[in-house]
ROLUM-188788 format. One record per residue (C-alpha): x, y, z; residue number from 1. Coordinates in steps of 0.001 Angstrom, whole numbers, plus 500000, padded with zeros to 6 digits. Layout:
% residues N
NODE / X / Y / Z / NUM
...
END
This chain:
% residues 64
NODE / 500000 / 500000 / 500000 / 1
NODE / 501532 / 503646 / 499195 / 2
NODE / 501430 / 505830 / 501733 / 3
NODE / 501592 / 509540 / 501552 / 4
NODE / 503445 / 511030 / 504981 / 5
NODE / 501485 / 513378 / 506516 / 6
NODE / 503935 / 515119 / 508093 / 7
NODE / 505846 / 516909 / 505689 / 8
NODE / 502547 / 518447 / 504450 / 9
NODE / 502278 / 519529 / 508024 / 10
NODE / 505385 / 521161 / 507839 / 11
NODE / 505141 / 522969 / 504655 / 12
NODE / 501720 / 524299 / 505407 / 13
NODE / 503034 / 526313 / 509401 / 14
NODE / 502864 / 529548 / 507581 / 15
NODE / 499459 / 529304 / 506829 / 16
NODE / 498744 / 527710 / 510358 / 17
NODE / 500603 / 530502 / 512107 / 18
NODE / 497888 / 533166 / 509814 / 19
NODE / 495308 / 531571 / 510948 / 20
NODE / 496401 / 531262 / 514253 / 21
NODE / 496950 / 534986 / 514659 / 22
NODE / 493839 / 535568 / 512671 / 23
NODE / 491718 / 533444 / 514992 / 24
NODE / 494027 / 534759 / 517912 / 25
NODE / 492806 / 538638 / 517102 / 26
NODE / 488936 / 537439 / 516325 / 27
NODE / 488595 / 536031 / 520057 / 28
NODE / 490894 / 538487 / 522095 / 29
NODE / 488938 / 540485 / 524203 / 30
NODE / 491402 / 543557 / 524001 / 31
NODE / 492836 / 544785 / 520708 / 32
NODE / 496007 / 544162 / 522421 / 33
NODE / 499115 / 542220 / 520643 / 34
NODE / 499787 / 540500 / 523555 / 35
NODE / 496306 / 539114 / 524298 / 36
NODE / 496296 / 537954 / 520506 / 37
NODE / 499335 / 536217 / 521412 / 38
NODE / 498670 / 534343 / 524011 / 39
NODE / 495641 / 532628 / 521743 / 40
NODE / 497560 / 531792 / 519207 / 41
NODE / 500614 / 530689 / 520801 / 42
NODE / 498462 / 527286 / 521854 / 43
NODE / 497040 / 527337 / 518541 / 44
NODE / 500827 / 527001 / 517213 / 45
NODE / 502021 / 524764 / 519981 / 46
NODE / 499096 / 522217 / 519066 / 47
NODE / 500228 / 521873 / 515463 / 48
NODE / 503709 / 521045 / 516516 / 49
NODE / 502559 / 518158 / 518339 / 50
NODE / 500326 / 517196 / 515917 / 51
NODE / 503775 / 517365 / 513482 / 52
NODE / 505336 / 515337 / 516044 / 53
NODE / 502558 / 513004 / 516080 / 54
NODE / 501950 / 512267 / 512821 / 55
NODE / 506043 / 511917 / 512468 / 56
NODE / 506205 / 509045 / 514883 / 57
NODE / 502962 / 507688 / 513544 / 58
NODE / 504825 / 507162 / 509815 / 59
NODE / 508268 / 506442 / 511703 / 60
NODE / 506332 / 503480 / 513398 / 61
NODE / 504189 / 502127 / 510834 / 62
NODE / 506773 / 502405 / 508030 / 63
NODE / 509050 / 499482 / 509365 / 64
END
C-alpha cells in the first residue's frame, strides 16, 4: 500500500497555520492588544507542533 506522509505536508503548510492562528488569535481576544492575541495563538501554534510530532512518529512506526 503507498502511503503519503502526513507530516511533511504539516510542515510545509506552518505559515498558513501561524495566519490563521493569529487571525483566529485577534477574532477572540477580548482587548485589541498584541499581547492578548498572542497568548491565543501561541496554543494554537504549539498544538500543530505536536500534531507534526505526532503524525512523524505515527509514519516512523508504521513504516518498518
Amino acid at each position: 500500500m503507498n502511503r503519503v506522509a502526513l507530516y511533511p505536508f504539516l510542515l510545509k503548510q506552518w505559515k498558513y497555520v501561524a495566519l490563521a492562528s493569529l487571525v483566529v488569535g485577534a477574532v477572540i481576544a477580548p482587548s485589541p492588544d498584541v499581547k492578548a492575541m498572542g497568548i491565543y495563538a501561541a496554543p494554537m501554534l504549539a498544538l500543530h507542533g505536536l500534531s507534526v510530532g505526532v503524525a512523524w512518529l505515527v509514519q516512523r512506526n508504521t513504516s518498518a
